[in-house]
N, C-alpha and C positions, 0 to 999 in steps of 0.2 A: 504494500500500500504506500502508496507518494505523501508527503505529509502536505498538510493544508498549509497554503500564505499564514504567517499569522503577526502580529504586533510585535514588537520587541522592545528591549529598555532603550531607552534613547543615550548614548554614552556621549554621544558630543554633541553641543548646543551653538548655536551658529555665535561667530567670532561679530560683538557688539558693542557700539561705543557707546556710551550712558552721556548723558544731558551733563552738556561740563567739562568733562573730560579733556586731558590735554593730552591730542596727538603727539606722535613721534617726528623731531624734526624731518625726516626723508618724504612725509604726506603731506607735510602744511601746505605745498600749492600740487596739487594732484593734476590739474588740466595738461594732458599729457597726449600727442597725437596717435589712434589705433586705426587700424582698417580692418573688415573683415572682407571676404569672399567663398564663394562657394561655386563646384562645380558639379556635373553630373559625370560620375566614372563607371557607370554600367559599360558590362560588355556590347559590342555593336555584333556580336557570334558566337555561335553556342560555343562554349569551354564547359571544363570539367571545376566542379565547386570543393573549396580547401574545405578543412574541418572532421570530414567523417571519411572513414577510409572505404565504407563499404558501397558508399554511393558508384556505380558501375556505368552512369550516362552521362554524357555532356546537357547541356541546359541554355536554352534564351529563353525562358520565361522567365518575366517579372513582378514581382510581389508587390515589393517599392522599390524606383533604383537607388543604388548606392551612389553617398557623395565623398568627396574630396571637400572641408571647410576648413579654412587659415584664418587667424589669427595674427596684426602687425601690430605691435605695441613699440614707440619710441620711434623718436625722431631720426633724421639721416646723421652716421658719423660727425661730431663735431660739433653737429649744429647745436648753439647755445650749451656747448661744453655735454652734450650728448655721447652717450658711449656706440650706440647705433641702437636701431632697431631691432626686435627680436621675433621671431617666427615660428607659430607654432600653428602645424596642418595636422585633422584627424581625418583618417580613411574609413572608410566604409570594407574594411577588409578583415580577415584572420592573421591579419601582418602584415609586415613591409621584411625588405631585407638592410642589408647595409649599404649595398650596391644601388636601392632604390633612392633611401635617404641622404647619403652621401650625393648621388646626386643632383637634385634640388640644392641643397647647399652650395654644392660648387658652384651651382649658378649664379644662387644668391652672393656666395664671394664676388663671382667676377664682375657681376654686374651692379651692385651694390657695393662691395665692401664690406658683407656682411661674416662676420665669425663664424665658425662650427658650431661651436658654443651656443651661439646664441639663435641656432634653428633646431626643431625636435618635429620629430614627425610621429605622430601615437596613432597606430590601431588600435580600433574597438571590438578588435577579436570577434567580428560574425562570422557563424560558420555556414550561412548561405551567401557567401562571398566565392570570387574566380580565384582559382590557383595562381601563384607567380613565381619568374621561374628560381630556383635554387629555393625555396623554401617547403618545407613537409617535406624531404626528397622520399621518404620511403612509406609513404602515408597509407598507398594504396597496393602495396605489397610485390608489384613486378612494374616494371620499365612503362611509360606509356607508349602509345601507339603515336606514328614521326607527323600525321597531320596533328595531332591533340597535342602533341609537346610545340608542335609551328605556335597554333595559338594561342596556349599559355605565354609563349614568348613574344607576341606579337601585341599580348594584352598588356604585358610588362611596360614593352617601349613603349605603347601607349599611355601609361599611367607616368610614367615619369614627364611625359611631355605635358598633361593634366595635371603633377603637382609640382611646375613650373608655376602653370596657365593662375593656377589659384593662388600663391604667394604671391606672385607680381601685380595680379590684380589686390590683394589686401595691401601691398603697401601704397598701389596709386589709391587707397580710400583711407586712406590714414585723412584725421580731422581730427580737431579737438576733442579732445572725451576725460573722462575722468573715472577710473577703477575701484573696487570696494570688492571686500572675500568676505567670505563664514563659511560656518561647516554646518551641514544637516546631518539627517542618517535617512535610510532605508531599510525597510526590512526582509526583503525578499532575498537576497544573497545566503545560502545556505552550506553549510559546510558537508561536501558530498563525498569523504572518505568514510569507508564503512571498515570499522579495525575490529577483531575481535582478536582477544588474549594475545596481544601486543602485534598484529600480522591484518595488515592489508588483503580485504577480502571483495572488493569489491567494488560501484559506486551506489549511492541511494539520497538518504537527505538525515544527518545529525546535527538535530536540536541545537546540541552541545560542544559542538566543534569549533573553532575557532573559524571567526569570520570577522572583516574590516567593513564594519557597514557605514562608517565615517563618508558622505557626499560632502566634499570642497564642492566651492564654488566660487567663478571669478565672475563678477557686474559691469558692464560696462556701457555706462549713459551718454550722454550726450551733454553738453554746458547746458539744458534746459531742465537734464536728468530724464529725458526721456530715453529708454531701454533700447539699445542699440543691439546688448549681445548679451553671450553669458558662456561660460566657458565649466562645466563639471567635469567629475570623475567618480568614480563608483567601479570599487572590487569584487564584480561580480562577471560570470563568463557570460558572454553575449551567445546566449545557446538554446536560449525560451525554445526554439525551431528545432527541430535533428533530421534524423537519416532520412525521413520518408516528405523532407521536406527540399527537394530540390528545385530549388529557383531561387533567383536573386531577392534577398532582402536583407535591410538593416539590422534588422530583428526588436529588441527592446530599446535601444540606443540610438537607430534610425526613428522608431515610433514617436520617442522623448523627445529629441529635436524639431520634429516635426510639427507637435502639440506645442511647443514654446513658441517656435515661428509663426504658426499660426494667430496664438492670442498676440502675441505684441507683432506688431507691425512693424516690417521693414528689417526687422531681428535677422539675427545668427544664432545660432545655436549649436553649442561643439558641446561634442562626448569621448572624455578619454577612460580606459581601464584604469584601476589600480591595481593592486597585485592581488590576481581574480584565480591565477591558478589554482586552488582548491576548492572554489565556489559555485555553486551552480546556482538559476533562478527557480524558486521555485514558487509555485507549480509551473511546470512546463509543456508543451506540446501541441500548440497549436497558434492560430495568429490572433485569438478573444485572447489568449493568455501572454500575448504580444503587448497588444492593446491594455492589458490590466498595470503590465509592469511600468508601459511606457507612460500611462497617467499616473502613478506612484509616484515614478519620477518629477516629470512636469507637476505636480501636486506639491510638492516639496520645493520646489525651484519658487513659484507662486509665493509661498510660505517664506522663503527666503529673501526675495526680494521686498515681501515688504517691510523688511528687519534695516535697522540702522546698521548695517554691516561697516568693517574697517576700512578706511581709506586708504589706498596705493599709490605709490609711483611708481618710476618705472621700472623696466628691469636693468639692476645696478651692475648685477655681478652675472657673468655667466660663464660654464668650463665646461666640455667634455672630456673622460678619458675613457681611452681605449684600453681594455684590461685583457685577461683570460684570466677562468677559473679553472681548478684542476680537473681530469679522471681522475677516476677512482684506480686505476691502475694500468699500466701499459698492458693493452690486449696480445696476446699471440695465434701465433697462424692455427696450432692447435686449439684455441678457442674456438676460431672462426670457424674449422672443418667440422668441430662437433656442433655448433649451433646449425650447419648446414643438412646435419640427418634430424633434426625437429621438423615433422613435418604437419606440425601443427600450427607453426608459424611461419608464415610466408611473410609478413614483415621483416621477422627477423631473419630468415634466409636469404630475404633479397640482398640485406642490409650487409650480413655477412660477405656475403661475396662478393659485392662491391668494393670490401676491404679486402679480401684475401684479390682479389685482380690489382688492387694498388700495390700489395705486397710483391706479387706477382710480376711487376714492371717495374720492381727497383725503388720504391715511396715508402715508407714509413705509415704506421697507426698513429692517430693523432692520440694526443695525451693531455688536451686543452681545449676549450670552447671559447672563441672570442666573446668578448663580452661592454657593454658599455653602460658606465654611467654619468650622470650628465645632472646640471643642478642652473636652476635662476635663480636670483635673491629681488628680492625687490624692498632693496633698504634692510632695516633688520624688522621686519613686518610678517616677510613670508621666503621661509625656502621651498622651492619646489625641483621634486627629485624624481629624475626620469629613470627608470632603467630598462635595459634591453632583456628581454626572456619571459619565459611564463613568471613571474615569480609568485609564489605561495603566500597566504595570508599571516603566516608569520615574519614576515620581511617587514610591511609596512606595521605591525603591530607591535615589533620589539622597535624600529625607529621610534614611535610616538613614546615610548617607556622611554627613549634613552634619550634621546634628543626633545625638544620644548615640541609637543604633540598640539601646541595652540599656534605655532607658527608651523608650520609642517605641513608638505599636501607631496604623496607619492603619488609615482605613475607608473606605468610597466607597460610591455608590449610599446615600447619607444625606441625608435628608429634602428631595430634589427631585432626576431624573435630566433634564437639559434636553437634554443631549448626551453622544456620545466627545469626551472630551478626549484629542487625542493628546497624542506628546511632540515634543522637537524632532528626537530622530532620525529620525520618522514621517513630516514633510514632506518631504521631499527624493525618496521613496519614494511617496509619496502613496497610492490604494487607502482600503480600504472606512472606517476608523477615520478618516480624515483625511476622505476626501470626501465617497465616498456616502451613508456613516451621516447625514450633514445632512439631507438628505431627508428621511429616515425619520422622525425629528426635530423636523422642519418650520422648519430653517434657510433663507436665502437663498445660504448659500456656508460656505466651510470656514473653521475660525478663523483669526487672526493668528497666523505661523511662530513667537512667542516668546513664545506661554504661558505658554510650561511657566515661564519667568524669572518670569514678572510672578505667576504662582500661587507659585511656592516662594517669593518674595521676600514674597507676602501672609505662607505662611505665617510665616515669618520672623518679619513685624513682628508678627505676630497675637499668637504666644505670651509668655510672660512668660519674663523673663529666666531662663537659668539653663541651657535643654533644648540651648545646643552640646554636640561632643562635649569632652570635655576634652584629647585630642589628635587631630590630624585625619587619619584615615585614608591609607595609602600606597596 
């Protein structure tokens, strides 16, 4: 039995300034120039949909199409002691790659001046979304067929030249505006690891599990304070839809934007993941239970806005680094040939010999997963932390214990998805985030048991001083 939607305690209360109150110097003049834009990135040709491996046909039908929406906050290099503008585009996708987001960027360099840093591209993990190419390699358990791999490839070039099209138009609408954040929550993100007597047994929906249902939220008006945009995030998997739903849609995150655009006029409305990897929505399966979540959402945003939320400027600070996290152990050929007689798993056979042919031609097993994380500051008001991977709900839930959880807003599934990042309570347990998902992935084996140390401790050094908590949580 599926458990029902149900209420839940509310843990964070939207970030508010009381009657009085004296801002932080970096907000006192907030009038700061944004632009948004938005495109339409459906396929123009049936391709094969990322997410579920079992789906077996290509698809052009459309549910809703998928968009491409950016986000331009701050002015041009220089201008008025300006540090540049910074750029943030959400896909209508199950991912991006590095190759994708890198480059937009490089365009934005060259034709801007704009940093690495300070562009991020975040998927909202739908998984009635097109394939693109180097990402899921082994998702669907054997090679595809050479016209179905052309359009995958074909839809890729595509999209990159589509999230050109929508940065370049966000910054030609940059205009005066003025920013303000809080945090809400939701309830429907559910923790969908099913562990019994310490061991991973399956998916379902526990109560009890840990879950990030903390919704940030960025505002953005106009000098008259009429609602221009809005900008959330929510750790929850974009999956309301599954296997028997093949055709293009947003899914909950498409609906939510949607519902916002609507009521306010002339609006934008972007949706990014947080670290959703362990989460599913629940209840799920159909597109009334689309529609439920997607007004949750918008319900709460409503609720939000019409709170005195914090004021902003702009973005101060921004870095990317490029990292790796470890394997869990260098694979060998004898591994490989024995996972090749499991004939139960065709992921993992494919996956296999994939590696024993690299072996085979003089290459090495990889022993590392590139990885990135990437951080805005905006003054000492708000860090916001992007990172590349599935990552699991205890990522963002130990930042907010360790770091100041009232300035803090993670993201995940940002500008490259290589793998599930579990946590450390996830190995011990082992199951599909820890193991299988490599496969899918097109890993050699599961990560090293103390990520999760070696990721917080990146983030850690990454940030700029300031973002502990001022006392350390009981």
């Amino acid at each position: 039995m599926r458990c029902p939607l149900r209420a839940l305690p509310v843990v964070f209360i939207a970030v508010a300034t009381c009657a009085g109150a004296k801002l932080p110097a970096d907000v006192l003049d907030p009038l700061i120039p944004v632009g948004f834009s938005r495109v339409d990135i459906t396929p123009q040709e049936p391709i094969r949909l990322a997410g579920y491996g079992d789906r077996t046909e290509e698809t052009s039908k459309i549910g809703h199409p998928l968009m491409a929406r950016a986000l331009a906050i701050g002015g041009d290099p220089g201008a008025g002691g300006a540090s540049g503008p910074a750029v943030l585009i959400t896909v209508d996708l199950v991912g991006v790659t590095s190759d994708v987001s890198d480059n937009v960027a490089k365009e934005l360099w060259e034709r801007h001046g704009i940093e690495r840093g300070r562009v991020a591209v975040c998927a909202t993990h739908t998984h009635t979304g097109p394939m693109l190419d180097s990402l899921l390699t082994g998702m669907f358990g054997e090679e595809l067929p050479a016209d179905q791999a052309a359009r995958i490839h074909r839809y890729t070039e595509a999209l990159k030249a589509k999230l050109k099209e929508v940065a370049e138009a966000a910054l030609a609408d940059r205009r005066p505006a003025r920013l303000a954040w809080g945090q809400g929550t939701l309830s429907f993100a559910t923790a969908r690891r099913l562990v019994k007597d310490g061991k991973w047994y399956g998916f379902g929906c526990d109560l009890m599990g840990p879950a990030d249902r903390t919704m940030p939220l960025l505002r953005v008006t106009d000098a008259s304070g009429r609602i221009r945009g809005v900008l959330l995030s929510y750790a929850c998997h974009n999956t309301t839809l599954r296997t028997e739903h093949n055709f293009f849609d947003p899914d909950w995150a498409g609906d939510a934007c949607r519902r916002i655009e609507s009521e306010y006029a002339d609006s934008t409305a972007m949706v990014a993941l947080g670290c959703a990897g362990d989460t599913d929505p629940e209840p799920f399966g159909s597109l009334e239970l689309v529609a439920k979540h997607g007004l949750a959402v918008a319900t709460e945003v409503d609720r939000l806005l019409a709170l005195p939320l914090l004021p902003l400027g702009p973005v101060t600070g921004a870095r990317i680094e490029r990292t790796s996290i470890p394997l869990d152990h260098a694979v060998t050929r004898e591994e490989l040939e024995k996972r090749l007689m499991n004939k139960d798993d065709t992921v993992g056979r494919l996956n296999a010999s994939r590696w024993l042919a690299r072996l085979n031609a003089g290459q090495s097993v990889d022993t590392e997963v590139p990885f990135t994380i990437q951080y805005w500051t905006f003054g000492n008001s708000l860090a916001m932390v992007f990172f590349s991977g599935e990552m699991v709900s205890d990522y963002s839930l130990r930042l907010r214990r360790e770091l100041d959880g009232r300035r803090l807003w993670v993201n995940a599934y940002s500008n490259d998805v290589p793998c599930y990042v579990a946590s450390s309570r996830m190995f011990p347990e082992g199951g599909y985030e820890v193991d299988y998902s490599m496969n899918f992935y097109g890993w050699p084996t599961q990560l090293a048991p103390n990520v999760e140390d070696v990721i917080i401790s990146d983030v850690r050094k990454l940030l700029p001083d300031g973002w502990a908590r001022a006392r350390p949580l009981r």
